[in-house]
N, CA, C and O atoms as a GROMACS GRO file, in nm:
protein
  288
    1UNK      N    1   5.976  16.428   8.849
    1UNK     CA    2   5.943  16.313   8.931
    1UNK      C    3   6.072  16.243   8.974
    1UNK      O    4   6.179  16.242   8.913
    2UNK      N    5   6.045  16.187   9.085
    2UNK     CA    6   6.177  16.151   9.111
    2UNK      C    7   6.166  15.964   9.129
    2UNK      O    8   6.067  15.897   9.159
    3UNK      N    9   6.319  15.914   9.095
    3UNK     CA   10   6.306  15.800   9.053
    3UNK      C   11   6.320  15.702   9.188
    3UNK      O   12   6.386  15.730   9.288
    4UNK      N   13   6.244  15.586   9.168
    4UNK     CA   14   6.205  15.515   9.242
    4UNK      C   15   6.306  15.486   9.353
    4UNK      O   16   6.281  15.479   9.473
    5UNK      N   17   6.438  15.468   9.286
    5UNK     CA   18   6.500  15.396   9.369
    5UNK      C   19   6.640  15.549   9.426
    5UNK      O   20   6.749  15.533   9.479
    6UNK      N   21   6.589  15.647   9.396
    6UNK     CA   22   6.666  15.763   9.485
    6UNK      C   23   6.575  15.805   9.610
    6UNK      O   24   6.623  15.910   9.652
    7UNK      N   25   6.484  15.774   9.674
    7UNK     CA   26   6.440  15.784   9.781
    7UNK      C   27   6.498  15.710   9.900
    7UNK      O   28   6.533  15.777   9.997
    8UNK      N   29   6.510  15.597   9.899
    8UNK     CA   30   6.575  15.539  10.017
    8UNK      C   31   6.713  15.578   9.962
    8UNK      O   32   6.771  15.665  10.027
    9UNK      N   33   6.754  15.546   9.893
    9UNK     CA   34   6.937  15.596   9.875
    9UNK      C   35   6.970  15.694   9.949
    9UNK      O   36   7.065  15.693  10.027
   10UNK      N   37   6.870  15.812   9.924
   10UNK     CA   38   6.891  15.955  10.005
   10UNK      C   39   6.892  15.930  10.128
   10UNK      O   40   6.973  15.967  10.213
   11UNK      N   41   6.789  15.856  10.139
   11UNK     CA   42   6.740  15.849  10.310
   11UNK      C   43   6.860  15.764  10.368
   11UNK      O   44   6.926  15.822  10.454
   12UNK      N   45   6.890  15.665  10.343
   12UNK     CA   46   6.974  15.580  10.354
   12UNK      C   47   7.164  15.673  10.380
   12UNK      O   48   7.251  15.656  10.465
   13UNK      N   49   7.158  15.738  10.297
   13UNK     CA   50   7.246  15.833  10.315
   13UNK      C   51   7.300  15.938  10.431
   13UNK      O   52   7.404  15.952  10.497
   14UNK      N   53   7.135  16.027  10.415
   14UNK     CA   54   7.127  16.095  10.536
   14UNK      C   55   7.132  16.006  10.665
   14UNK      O   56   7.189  16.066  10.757
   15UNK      N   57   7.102  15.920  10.689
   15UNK     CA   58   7.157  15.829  10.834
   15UNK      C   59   7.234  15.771  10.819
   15UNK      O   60   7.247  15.698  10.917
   16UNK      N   61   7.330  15.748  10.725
   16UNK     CA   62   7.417  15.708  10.743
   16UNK      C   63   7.546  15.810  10.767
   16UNK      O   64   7.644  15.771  10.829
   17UNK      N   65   7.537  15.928  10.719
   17UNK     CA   66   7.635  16.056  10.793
   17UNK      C   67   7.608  16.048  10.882
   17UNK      O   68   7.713  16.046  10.948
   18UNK      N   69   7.507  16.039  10.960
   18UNK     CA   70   7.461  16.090  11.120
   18UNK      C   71   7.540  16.005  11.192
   18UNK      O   72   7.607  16.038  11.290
   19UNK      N   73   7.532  15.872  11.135
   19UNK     CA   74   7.588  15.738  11.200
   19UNK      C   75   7.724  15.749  11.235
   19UNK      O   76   7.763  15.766  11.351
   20UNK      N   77   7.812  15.737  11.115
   20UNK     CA   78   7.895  15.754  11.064
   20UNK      C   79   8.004  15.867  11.214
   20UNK      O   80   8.089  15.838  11.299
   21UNK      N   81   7.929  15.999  11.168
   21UNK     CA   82   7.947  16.138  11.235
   21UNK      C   83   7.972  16.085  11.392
   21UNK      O   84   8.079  16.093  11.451
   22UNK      N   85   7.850  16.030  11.444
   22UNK     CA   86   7.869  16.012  11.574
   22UNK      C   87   7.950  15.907  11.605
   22UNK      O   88   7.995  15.935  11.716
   23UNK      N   89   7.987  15.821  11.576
   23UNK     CA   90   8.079  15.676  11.584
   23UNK      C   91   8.222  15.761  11.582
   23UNK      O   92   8.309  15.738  11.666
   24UNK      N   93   8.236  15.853  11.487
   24UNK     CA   94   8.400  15.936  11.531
   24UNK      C   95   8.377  16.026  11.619
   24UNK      O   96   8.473  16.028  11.695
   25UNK      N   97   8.275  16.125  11.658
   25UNK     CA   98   8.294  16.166  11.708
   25UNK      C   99   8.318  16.090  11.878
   25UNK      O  100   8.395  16.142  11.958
   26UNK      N  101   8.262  16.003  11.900
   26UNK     CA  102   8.205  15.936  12.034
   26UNK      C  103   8.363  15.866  12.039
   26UNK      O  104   8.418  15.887  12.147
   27UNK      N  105   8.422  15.808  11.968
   27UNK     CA  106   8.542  15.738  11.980
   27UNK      C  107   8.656  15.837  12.019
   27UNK      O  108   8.741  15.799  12.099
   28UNK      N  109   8.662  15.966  11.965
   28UNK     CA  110   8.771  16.035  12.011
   28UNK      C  111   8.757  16.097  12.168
   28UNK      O  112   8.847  16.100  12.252
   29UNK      N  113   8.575  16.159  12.189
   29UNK     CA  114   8.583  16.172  12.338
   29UNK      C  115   8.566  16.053  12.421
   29UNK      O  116   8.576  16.042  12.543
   30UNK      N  117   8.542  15.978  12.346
   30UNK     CA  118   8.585  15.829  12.497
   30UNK      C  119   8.683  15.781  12.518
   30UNK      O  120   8.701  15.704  12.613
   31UNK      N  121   8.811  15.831  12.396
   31UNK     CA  122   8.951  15.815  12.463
   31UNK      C  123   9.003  15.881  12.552
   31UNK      O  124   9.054  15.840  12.656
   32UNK      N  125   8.985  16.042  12.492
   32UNK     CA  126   8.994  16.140  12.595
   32UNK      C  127   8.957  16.087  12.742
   32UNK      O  128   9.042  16.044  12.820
   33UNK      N  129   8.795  16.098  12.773
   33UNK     CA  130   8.731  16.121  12.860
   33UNK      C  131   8.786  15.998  12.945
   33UNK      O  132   8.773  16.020  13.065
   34UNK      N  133   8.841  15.880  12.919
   34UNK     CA  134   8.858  15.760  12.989
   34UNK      C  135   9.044  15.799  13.030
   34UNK      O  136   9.108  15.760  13.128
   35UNK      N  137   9.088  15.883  12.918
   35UNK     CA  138   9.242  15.954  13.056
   35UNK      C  139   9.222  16.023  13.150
   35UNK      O  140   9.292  16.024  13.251
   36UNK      N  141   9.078  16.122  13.123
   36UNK     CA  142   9.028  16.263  13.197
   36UNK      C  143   8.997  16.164  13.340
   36UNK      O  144   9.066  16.187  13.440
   37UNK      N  145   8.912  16.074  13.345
   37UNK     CA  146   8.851  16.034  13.459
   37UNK      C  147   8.959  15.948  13.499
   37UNK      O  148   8.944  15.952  13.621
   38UNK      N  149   9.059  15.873  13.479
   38UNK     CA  150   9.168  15.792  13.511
   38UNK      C  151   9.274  15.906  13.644
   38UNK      O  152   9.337  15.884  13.747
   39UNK      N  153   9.238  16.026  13.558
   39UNK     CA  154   9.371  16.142  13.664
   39UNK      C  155   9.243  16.201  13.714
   39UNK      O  156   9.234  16.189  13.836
   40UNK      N  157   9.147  16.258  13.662
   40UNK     CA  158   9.050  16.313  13.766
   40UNK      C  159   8.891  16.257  13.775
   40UNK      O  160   8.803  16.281  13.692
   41UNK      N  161   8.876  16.162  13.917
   41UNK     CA  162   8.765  16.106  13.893
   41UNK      C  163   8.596  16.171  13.901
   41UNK      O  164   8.483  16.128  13.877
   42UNK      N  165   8.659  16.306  13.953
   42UNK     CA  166   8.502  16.415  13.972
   42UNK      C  167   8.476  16.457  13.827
   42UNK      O  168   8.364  16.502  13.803
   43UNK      N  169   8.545  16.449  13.749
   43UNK     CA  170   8.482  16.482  13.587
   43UNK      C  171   8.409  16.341  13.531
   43UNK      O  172   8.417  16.320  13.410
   44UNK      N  173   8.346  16.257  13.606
   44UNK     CA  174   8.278  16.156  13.508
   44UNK      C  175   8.158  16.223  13.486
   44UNK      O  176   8.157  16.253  13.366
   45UNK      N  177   8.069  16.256  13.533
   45UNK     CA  178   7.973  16.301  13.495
   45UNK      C  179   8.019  16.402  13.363
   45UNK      O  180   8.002  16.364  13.247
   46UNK      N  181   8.076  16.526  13.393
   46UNK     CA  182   8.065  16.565  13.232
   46UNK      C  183   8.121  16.499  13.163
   46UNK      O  184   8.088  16.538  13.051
   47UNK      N  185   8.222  16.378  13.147
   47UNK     CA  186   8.254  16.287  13.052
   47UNK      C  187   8.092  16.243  12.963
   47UNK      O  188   8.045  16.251  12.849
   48UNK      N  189   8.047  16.189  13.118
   48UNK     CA  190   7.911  16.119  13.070
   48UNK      C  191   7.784  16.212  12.966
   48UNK      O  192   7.707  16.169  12.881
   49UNK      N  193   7.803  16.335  13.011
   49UNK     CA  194   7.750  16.449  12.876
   49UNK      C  195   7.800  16.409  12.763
   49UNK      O  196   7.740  16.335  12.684
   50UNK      N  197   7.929  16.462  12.745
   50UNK     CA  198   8.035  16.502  12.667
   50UNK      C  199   7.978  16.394  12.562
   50UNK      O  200   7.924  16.435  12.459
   51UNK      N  201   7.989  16.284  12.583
   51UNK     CA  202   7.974  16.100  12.526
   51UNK      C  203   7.815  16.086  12.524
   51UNK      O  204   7.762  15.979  12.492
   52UNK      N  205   7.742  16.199  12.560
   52UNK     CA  206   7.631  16.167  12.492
   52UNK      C  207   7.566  16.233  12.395
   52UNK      O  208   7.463  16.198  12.337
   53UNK      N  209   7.637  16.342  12.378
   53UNK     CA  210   7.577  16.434  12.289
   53UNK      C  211   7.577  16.461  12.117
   53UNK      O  212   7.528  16.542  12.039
   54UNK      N  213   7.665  16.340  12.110
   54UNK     CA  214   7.673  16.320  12.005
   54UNK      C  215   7.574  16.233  11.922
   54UNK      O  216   7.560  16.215  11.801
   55UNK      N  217   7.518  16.190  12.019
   55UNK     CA  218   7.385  16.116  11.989
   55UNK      C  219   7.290  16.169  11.914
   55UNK      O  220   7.202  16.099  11.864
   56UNK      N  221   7.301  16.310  11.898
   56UNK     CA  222   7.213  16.437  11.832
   56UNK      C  223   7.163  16.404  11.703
   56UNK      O  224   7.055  16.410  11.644
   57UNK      N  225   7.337  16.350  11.666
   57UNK     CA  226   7.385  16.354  11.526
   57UNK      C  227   7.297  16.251  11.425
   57UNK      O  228   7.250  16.265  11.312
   58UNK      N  229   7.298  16.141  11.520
   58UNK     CA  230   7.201  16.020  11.460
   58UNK      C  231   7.033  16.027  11.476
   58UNK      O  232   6.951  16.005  11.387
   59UNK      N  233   7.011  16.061  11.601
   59UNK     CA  234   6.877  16.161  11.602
   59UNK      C  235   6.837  16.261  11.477
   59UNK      O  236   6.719  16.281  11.449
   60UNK      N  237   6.955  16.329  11.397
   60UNK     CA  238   6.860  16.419  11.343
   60UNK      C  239   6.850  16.346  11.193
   60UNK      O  240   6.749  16.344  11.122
   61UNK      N  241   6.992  16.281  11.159
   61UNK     CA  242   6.990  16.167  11.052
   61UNK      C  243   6.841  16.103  11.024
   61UNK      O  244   6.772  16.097  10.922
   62UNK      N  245   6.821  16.057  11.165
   62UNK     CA  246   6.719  15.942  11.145
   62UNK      C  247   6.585  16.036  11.101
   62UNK      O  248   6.495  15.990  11.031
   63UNK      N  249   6.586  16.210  11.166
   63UNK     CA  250   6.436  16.232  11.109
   63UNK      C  251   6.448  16.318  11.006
   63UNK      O  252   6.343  16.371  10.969
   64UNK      N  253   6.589  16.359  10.928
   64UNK     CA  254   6.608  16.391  10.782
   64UNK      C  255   6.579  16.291  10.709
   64UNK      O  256   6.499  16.324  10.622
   65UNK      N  257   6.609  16.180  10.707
   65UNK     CA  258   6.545  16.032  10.639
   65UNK      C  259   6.411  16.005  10.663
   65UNK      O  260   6.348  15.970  10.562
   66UNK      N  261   6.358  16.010  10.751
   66UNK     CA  262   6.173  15.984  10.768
   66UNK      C  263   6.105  16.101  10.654
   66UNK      O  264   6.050  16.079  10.546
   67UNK      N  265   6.131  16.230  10.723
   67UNK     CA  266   6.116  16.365  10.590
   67UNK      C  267   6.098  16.309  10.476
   67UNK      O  268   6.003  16.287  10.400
   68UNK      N  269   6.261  16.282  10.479
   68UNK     CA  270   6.317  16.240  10.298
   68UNK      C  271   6.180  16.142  10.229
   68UNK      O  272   6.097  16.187  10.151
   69UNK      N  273   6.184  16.032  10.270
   69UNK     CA  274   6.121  15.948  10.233
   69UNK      C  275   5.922  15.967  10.275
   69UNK      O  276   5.839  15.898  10.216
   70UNK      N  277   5.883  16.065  10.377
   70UNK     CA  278   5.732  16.042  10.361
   70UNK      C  279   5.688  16.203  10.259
   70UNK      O  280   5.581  16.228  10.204
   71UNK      N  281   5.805  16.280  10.265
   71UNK     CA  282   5.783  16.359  10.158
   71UNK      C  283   5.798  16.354   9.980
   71UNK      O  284   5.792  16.432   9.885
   72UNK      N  285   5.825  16.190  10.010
   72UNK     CA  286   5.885  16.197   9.797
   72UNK      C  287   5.704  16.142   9.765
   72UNK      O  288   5.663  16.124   9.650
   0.00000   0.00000   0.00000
């Protein structure tokens, strides 16, 4: 059986890597991507990908934690 108070910890955990994950990742391509579009302005759009896809990361956080917690 598992103890009361390791369910949200876990869960709490697992979104918080996701979080975590995407906040560095998103900071290093928006430095990039903001020199990329400064010298070439036809790459904003894939900037604008690039800077969103990291969004994944917290997306999947958030439904490894729902799991976590409606499966204990």
């Amino acid at each position: 059986m598992v103890e009361n108070w390791a369910v949200p910890i876990g869960a709490g955990i697992a979104f918080f890597g996701g979080a975590i994950a995407c906040g560095w990742a998103q900071s290093r391509i928006g430095a990039a991507g903001a020199g990329t579009v400064a010298e070439k302005p036809e790459t904003a759009g894939v900037i604008i990908i690039l800077e969103a896809l990291p969004e994944t990361l917290v997306i999947l956080g958030f439904v490894v934690a729902t799991l976590i917690i409606l499966m204990s």
